[in-house]
Short mmCIF file of the C-alpha atoms (twelve columns), coordinates in Angstrom:
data_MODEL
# 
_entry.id   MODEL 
# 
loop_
_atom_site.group_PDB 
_atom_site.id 
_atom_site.type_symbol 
_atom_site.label_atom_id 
_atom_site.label_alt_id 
_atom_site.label_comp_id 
_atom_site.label_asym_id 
_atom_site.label_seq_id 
_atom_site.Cartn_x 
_atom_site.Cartn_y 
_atom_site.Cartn_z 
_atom_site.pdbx_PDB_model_num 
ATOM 1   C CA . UNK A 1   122.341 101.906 112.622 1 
ATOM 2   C CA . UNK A 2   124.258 101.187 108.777 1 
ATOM 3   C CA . UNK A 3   122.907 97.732  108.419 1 
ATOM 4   C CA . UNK A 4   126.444 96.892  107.150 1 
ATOM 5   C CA . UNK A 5   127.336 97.299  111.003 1 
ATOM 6   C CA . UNK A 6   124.527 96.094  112.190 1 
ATOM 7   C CA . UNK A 7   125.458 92.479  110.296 1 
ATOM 8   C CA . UNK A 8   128.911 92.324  111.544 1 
ATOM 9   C CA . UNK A 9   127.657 93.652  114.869 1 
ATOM 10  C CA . UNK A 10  125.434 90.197  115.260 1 
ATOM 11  C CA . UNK A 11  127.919 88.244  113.500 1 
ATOM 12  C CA . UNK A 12  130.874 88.839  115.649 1 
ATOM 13  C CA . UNK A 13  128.277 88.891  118.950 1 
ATOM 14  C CA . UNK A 14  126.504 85.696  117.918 1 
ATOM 15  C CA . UNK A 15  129.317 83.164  117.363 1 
ATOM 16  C CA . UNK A 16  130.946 84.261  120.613 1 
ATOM 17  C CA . UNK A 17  127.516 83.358  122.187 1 
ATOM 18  C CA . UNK A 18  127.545 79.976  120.264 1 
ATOM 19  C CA . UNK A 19  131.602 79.606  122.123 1 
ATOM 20  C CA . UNK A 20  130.630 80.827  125.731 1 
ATOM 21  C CA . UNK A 21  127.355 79.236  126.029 1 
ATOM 22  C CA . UNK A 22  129.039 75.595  125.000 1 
ATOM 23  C CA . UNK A 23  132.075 75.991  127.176 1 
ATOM 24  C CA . UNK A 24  129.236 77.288  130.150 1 
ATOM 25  C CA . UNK A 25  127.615 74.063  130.075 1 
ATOM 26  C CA . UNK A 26  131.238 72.218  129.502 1 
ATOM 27  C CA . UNK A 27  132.712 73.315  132.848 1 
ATOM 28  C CA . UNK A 28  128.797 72.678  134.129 1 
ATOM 29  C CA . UNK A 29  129.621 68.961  133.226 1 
ATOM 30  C CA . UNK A 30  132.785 67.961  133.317 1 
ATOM 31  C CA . UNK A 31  135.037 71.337  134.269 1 
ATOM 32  C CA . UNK A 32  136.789 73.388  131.190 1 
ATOM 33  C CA . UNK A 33  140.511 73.502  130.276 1 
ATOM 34  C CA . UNK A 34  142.625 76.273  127.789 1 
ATOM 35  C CA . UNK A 35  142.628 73.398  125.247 1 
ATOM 36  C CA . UNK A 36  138.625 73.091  125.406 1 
ATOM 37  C CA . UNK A 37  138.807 76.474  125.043 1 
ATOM 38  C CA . UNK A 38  140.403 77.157  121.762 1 
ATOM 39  C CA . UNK A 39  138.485 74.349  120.575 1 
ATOM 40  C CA . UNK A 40  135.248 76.243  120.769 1 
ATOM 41  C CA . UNK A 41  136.489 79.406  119.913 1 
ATOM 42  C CA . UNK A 42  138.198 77.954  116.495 1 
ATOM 43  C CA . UNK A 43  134.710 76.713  116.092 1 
ATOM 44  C CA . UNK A 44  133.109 79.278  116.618 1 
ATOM 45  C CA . UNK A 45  135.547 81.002  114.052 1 
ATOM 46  C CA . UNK A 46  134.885 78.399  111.360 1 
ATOM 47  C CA . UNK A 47  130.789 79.025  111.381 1 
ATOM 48  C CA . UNK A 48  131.718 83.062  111.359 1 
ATOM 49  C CA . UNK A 49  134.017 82.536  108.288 1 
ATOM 50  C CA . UNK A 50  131.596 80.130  106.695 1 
ATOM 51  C CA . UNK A 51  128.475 82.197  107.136 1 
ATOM 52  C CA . UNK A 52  130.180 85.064  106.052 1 
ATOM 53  C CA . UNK A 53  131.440 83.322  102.835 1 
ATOM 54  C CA . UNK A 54  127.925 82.122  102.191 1 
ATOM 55  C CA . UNK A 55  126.369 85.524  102.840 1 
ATOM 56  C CA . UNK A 56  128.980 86.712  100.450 1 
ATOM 57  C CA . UNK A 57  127.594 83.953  97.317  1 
ATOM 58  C CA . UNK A 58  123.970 85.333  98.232  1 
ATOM 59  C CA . UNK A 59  124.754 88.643  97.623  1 
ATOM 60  C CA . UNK A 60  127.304 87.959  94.866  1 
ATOM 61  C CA . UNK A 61  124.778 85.857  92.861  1 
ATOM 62  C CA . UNK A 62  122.003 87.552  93.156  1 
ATOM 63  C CA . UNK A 63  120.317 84.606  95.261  1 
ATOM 64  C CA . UNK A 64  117.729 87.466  96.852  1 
ATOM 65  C CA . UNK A 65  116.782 87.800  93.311  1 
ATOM 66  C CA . UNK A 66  116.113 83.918  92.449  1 
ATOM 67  C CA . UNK A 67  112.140 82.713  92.548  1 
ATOM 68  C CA . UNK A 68  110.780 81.429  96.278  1 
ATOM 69  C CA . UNK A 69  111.403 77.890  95.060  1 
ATOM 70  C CA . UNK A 70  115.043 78.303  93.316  1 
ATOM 71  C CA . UNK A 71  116.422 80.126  96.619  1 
ATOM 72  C CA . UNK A 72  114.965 77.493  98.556  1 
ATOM 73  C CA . UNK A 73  117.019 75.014  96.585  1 
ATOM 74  C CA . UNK A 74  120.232 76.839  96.600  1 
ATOM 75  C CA . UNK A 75  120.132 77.659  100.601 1 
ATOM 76  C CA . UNK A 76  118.957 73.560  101.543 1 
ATOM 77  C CA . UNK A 77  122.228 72.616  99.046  1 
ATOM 78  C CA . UNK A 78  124.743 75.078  100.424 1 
ATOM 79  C CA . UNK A 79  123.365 74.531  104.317 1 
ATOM 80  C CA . UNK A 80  123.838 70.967  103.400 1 
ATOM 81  C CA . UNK A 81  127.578 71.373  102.127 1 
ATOM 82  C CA . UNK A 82  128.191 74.068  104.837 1 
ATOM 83  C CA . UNK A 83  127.737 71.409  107.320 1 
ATOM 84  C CA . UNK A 84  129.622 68.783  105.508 1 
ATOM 85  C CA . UNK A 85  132.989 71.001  105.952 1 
ATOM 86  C CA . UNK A 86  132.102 71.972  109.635 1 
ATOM 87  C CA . UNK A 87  131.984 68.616  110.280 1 
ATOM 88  C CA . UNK A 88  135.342 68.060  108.799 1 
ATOM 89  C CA . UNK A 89  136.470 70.782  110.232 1 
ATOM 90  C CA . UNK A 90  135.665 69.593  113.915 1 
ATOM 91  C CA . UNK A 91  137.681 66.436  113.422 1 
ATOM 92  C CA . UNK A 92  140.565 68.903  111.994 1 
ATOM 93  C CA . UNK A 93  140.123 70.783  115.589 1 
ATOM 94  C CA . UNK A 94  140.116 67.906  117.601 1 
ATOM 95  C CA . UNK A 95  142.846 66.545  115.753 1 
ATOM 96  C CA . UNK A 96  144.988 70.004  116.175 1 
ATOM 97  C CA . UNK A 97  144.336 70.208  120.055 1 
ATOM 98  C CA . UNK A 98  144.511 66.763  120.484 1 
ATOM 99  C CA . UNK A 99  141.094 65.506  121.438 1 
ATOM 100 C CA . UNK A 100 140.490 63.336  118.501 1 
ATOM 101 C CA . UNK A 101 139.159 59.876  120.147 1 
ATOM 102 C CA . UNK A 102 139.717 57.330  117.189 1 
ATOM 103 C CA . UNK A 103 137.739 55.131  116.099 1 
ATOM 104 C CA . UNK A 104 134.784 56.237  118.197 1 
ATOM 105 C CA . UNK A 105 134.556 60.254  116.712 1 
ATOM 106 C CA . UNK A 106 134.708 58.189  113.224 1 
ATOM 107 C CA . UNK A 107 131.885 56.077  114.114 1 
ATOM 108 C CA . UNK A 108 128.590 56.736  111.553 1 
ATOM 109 C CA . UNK A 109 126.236 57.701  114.197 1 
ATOM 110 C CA . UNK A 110 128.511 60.594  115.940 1 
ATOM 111 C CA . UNK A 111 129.326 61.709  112.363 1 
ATOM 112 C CA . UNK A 112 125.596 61.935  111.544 1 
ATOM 113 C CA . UNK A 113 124.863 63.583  114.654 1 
ATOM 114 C CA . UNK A 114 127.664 65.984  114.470 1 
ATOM 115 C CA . UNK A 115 126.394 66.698  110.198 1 
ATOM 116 C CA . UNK A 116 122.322 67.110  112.021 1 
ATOM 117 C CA . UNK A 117 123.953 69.785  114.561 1 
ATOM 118 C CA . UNK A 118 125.816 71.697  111.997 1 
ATOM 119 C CA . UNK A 119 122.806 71.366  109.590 1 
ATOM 120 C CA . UNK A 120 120.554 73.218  112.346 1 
ATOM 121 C CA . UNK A 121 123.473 75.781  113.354 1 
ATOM 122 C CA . UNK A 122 123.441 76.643  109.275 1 
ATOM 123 C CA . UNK A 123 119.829 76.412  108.757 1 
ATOM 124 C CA . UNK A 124 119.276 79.084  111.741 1 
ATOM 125 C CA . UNK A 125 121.330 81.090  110.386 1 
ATOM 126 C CA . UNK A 126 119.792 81.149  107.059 1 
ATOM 127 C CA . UNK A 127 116.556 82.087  108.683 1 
ATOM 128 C CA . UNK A 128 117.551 84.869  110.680 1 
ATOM 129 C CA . UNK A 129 119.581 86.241  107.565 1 
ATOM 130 C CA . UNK A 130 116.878 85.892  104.939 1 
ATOM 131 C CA . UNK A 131 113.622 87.067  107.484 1 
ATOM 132 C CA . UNK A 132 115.828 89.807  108.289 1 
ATOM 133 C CA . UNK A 133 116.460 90.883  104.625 1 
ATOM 134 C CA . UNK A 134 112.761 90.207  103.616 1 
ATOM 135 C CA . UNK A 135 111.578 92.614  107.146 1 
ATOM 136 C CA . UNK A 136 113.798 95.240  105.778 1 
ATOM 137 C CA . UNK A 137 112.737 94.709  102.351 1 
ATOM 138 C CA . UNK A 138 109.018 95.090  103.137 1 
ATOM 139 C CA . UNK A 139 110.033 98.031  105.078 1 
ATOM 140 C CA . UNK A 140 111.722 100.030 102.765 1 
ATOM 141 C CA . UNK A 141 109.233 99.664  100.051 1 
ATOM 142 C CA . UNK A 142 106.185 100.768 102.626 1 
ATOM 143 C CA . UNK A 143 108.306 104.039 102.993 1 
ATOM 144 C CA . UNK A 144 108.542 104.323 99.820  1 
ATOM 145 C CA . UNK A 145 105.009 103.965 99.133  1 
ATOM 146 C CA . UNK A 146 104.145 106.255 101.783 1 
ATOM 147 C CA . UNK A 147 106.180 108.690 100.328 1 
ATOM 148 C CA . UNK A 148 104.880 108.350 96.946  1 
ATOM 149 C CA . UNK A 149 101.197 108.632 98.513  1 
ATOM 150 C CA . UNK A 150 102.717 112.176 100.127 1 
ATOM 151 C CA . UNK A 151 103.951 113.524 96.929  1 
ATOM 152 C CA . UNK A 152 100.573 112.118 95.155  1 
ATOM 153 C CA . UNK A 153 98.826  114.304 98.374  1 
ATOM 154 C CA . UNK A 154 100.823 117.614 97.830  1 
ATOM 155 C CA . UNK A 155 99.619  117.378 93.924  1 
ATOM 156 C CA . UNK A 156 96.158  116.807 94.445  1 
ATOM 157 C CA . UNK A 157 95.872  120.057 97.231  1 
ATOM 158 C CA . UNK A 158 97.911  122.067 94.990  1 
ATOM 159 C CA . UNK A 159 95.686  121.733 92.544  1 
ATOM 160 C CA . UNK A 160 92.801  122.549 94.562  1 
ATOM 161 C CA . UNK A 161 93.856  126.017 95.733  1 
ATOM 162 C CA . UNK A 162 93.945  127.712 92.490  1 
ATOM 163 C CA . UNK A 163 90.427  126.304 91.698  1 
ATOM 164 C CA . UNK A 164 89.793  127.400 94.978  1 
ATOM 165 C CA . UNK A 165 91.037  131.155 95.080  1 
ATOM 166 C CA . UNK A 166 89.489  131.577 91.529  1 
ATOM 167 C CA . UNK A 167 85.948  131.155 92.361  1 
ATOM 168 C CA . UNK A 168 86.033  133.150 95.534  1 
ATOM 169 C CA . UNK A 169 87.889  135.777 93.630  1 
ATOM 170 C CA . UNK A 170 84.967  135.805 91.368  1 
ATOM 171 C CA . UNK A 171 82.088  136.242 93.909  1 
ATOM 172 C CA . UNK A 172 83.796  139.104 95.785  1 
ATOM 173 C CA . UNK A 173 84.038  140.514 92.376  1 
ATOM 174 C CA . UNK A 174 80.430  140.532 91.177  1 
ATOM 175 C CA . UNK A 175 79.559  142.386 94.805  1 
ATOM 176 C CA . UNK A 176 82.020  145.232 94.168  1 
ATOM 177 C CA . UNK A 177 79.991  147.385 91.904  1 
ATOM 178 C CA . UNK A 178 76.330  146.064 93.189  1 
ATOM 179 C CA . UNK A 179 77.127  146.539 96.511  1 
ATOM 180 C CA . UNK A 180 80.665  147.867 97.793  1 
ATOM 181 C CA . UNK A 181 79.386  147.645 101.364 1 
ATOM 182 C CA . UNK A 182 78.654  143.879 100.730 1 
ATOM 183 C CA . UNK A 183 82.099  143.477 99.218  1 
ATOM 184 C CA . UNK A 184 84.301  144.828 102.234 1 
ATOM 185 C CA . UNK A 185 81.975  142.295 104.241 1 
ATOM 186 C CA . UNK A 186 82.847  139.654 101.519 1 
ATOM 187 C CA . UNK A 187 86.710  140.584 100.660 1 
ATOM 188 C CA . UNK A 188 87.610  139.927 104.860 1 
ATOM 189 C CA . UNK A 189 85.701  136.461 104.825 1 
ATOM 190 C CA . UNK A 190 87.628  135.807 101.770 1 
ATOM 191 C CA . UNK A 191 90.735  136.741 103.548 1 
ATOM 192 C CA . UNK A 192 90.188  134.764 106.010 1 
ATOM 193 C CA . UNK A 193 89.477  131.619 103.165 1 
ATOM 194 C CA . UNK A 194 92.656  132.590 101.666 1 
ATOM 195 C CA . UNK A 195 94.692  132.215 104.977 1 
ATOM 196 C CA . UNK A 196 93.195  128.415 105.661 1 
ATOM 197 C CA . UNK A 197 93.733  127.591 102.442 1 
ATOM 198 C CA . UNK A 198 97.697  128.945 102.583 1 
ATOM 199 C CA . UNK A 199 98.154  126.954 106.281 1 
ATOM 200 C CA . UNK A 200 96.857  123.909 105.618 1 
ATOM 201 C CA . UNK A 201 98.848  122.631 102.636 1 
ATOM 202 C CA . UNK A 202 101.283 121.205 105.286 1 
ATOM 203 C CA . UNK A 203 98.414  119.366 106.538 1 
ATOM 204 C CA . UNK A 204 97.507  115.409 105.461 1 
ATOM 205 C CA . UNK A 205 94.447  115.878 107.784 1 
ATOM 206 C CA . UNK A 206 92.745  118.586 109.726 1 
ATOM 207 C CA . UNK A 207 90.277  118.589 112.744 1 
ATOM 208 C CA . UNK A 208 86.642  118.831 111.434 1 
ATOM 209 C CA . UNK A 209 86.020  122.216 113.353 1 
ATOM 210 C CA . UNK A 210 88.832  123.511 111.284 1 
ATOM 211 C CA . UNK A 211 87.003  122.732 107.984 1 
ATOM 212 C CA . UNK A 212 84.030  124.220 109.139 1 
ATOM 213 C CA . UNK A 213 85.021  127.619 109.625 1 
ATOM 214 C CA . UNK A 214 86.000  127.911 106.415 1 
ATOM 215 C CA . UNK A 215 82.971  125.954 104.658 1 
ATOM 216 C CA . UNK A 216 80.869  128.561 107.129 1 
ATOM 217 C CA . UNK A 217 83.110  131.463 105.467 1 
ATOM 218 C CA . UNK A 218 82.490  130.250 101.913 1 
ATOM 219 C CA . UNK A 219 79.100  129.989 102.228 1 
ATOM 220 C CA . UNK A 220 78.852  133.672 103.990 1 
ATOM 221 C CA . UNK A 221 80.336  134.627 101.061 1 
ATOM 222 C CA . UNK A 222 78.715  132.928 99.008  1 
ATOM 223 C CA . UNK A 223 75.260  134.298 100.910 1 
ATOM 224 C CA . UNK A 224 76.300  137.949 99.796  1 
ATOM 225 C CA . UNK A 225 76.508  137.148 96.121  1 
ATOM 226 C CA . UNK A 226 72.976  134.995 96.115  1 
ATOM 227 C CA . UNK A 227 70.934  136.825 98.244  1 
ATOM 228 C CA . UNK A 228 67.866  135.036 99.282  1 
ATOM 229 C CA . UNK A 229 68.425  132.789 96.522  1 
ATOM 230 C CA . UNK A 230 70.696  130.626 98.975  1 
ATOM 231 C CA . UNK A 231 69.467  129.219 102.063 1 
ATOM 232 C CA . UNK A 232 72.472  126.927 104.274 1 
ATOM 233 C CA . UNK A 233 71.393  125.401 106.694 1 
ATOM 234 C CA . UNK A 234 74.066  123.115 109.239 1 
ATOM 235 C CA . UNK A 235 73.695  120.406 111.644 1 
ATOM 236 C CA . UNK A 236 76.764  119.164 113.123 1 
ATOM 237 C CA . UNK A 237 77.050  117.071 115.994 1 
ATOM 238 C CA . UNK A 238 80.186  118.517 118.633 1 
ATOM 239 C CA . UNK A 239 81.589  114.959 119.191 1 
ATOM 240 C CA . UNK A 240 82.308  115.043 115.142 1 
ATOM 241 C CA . UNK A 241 84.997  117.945 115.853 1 
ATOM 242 C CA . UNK A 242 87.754  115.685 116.867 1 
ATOM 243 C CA . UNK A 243 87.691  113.807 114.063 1 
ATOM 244 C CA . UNK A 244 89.867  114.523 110.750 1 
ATOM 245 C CA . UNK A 245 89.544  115.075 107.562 1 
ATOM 246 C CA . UNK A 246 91.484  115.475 104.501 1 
ATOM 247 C CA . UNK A 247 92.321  119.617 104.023 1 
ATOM 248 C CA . UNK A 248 89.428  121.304 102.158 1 
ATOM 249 C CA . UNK A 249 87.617  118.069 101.178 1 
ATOM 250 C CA . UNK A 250 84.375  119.589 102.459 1 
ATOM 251 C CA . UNK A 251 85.262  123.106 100.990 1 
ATOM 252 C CA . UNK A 252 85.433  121.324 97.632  1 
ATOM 253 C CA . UNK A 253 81.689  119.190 97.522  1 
ATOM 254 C CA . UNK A 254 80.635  122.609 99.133  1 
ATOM 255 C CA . UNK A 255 81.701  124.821 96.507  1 
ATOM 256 C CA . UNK A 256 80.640  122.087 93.641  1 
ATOM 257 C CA . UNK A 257 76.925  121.939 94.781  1 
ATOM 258 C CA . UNK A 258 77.370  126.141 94.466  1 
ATOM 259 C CA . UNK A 259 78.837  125.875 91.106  1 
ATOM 260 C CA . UNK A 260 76.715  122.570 89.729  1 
ATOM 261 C CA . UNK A 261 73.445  123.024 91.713  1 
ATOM 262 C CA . UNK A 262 72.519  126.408 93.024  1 
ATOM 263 C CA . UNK A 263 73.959  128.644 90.317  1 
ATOM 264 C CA . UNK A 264 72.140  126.922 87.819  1 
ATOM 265 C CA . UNK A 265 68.528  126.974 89.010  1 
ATOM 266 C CA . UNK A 266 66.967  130.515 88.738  1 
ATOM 267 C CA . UNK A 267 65.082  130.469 91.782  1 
ATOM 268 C CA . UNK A 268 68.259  129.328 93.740  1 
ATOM 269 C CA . UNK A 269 67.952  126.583 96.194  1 
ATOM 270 C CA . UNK A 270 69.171  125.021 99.867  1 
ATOM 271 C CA . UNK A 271 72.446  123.725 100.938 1 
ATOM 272 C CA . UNK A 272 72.286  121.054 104.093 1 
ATOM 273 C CA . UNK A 273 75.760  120.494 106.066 1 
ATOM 274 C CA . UNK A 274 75.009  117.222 107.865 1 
ATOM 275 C CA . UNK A 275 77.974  115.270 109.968 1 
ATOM 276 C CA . UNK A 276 77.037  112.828 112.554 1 
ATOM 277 C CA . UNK A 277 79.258  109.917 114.271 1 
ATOM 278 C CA . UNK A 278 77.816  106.109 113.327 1 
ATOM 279 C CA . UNK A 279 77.388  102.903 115.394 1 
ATOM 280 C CA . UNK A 280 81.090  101.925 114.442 1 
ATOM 281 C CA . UNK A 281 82.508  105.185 115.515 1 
ATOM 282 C CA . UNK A 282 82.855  106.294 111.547 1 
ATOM 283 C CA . UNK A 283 82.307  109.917 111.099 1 
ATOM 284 C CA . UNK A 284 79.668  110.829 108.367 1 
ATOM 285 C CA . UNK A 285 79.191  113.592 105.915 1 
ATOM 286 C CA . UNK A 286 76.192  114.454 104.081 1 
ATOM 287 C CA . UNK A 287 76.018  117.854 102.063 1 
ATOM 288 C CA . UNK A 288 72.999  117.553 100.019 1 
ATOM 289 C CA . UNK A 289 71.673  120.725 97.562  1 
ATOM 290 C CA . UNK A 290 69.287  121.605 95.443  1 
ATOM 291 C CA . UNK A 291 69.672  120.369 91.780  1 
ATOM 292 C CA . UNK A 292 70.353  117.285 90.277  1 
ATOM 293 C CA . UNK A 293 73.293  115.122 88.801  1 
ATOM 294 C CA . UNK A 294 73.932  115.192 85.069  1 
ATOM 295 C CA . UNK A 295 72.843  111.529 83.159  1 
ATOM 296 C CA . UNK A 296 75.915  109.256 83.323  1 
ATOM 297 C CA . UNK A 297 77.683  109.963 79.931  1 
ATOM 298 C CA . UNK A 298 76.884  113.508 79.386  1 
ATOM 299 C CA . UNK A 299 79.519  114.928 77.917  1 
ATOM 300 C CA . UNK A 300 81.794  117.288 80.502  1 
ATOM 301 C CA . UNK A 301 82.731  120.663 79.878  1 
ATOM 302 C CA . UNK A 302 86.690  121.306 80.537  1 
ATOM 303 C CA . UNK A 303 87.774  121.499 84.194  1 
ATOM 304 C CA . UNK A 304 84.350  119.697 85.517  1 
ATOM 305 C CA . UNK A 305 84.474  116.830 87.596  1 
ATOM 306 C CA . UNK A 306 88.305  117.189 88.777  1 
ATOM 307 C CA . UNK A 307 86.623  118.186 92.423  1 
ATOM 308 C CA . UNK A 308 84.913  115.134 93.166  1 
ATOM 309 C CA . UNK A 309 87.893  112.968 91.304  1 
ATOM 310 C CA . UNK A 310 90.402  114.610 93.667  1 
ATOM 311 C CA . UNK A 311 88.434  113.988 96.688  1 
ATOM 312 C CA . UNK A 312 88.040  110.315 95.664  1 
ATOM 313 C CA . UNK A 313 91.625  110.023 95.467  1 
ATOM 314 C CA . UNK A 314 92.780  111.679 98.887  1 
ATOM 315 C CA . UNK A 315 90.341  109.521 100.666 1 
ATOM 316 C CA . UNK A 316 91.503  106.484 99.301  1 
ATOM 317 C CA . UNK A 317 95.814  107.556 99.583  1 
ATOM 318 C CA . UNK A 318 94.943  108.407 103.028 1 
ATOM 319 C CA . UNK A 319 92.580  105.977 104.505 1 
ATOM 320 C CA . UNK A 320 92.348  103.117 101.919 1 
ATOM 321 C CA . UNK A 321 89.379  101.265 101.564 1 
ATOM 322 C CA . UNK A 322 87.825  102.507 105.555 1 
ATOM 323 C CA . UNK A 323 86.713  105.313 103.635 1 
ATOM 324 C CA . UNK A 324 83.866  105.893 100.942 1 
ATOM 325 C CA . UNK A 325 82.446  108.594 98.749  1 
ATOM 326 C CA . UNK A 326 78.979  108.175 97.145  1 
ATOM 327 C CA . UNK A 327 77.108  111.226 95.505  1 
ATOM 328 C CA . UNK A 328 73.302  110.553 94.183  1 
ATOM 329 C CA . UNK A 329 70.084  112.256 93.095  1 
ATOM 330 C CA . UNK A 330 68.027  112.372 95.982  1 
ATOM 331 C CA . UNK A 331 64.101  112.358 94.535  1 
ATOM 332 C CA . UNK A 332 63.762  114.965 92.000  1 
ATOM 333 C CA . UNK A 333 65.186  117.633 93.423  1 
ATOM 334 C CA . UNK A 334 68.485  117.336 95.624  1 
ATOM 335 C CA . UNK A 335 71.974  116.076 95.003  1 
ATOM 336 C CA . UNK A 336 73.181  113.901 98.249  1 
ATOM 337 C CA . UNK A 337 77.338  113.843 98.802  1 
ATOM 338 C CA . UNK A 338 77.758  110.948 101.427 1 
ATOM 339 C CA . UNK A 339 81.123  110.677 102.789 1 
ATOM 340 C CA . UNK A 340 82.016  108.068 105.527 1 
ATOM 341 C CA . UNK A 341 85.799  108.423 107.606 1 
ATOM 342 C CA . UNK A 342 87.042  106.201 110.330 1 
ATOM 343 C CA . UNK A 343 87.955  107.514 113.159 1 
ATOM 344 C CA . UNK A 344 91.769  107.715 113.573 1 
ATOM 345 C CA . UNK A 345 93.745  106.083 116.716 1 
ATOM 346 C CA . UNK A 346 95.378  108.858 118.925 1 
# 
């Protein structure tokens, strides 16, 4: 609903509460008459046109816009001043309808309780006006930070798939004159890399099983090209499949220990697939391969490093701080990727 007529929707509804729930326990007391009546309801229309005016000096002046402790000032004077006139204005209505009682509705203590009663009425109002601004407020900006978060998501995947397509575009191409056999073999695993990689860019997350077909058709592929050089080897528990991951985030520390660790050691090496569920339910991910990480400050060549940066960043858009990423030299020979997701309600 507009929140325009939402406001005069409550408005219009809650003063006629504040009329009919006074008269109710009127005629509970003493019986109700037409003139007690139109005294409530002219009340009632008083604290609608005075709310309204003071809405309209919020918004007019900015007030939403004043520091915690100026606003707080500015409402406690004008709730103050707003009950001042209501309480004028009641002795105007019980003038007009004739149920002024002189001197005793003049007398200091049923003025100050009359001022107290207004003050509440005002202050209630200014509660429900500014929690309901501040709810919407907060509201609206975690939309629009969710929707920043998607946009920053739809960047970082787009710029994985041409990395992506690239490098299996280049090992289907060093099997075509070696081995063409080996290539028809490698060109329909790469097709069916190329069709993941086209469906799940309208994906946030995707079930683990999902990711591991392809990671298993990558490193088929991958097999062809290396020969016995490459030795995979998986271990995946079946309660991991339900949980999900972020679209080719395995795919990506897969194909970086190909490209950073195996390619680079002449007599190849071993790439271990490890996910297992923890004690808290948190799904783990350990891809570990033969090599080790460059010395922290080694100059990068162009294009290195955006893989593991990338992955970094989806894991923290999409799951804040439940998630980490570590990758380490394990002894003098292997690279360790650790990855830790929580497990996702529903």
């Amino acid at each position: 609903m507009n929140k325009n007529k939402l406001y005069w929707l409550l408005q219009i509804f809650g003063w006629l509460s504040f009329a009919l729930v006074n008269l109710f326990f009127v005629s509970m007391a003493r019986g109700i008459t037409p003139i007690q009546i139109g005294a409530y309801f002219s009340l009632a229309i008083v604290y609608f046109v005075s709310t309204h005016f003071f809405r309209y000096q919020i918004k007019h002046n900015s007030w939403l816009e004043f520091p915690t402790t100026k606003l707080i000032s500015h409402v406690l004077t004008a709730v103050l001043i707003l009950s001042l006139m209501n309480t004028l204005s009641q002795i105007l209505i019980n003038w007009i309808f004739g149920t002024l009682h002189y001197p005793q509705d003049f007398r200091p203590l049923v003025l100050l309780v009359n001022l107290f009663t207004s003050f509440l009425y005002y202050s209630l109002w200014s509660l429900l006006y500014f929690l309901f601004y501040f709810l919407d407020n907060y509201n609206s900006s975690l939309q629009y930070q969710a929707r920043i978060n998607e946009i920053k998501l739809i960047h970082l995947r787009n710029q994985l798939n041409p990395h992506f397509i690239f490098n299996a575009l280049n090992s289907v191409r060093a099997l075509v004159d070696e081995d063409p056999i080996k290539a028809k073999s490698a060109i329909t695993q790469l097709s069916n890399i190329l069709r993941y990689s086209l469906v799940v860019d309208k994906h946030k997350t995707i079930p683990l099983s999902e990711e591991m077909k392809t990671v298993k058709d990558y490193l088929n592929l991958e097999s062809i090209r290396f020969e016995e050089r490459l030795k995979v080897i998986y271990d995946v528990e079946p309660k991991t499949n339900q949980y999900r991951i972020p679209p080719m985030m395995l795919q990506t520390i897969v194909e970086n220990a190909i490209k950073h660790g195996i390619s680079n050691l002449m007599k190849g090496g071993i790439i271990e697939v490890k996910c297992t569920v923890g004690l808290l339910d948190d799904l783990y991910i350990w891809v570990r391969n033969s090599g080790q990480l460059k010395p922290s400050g080694t100059p990068k060549k162009k294009g290195e490093g955006h893989g593991i940066a990338n992955t970094i960043q989806r894991l923290k858009l999409i799951f804040g701080n439940k998630a980490s990423f570590k990758i380490f030299n394990y002894g003098n020979e292997f690279v360790v990727t650790e990855i830790k997701i929580p497990k996702q309600k529903g």
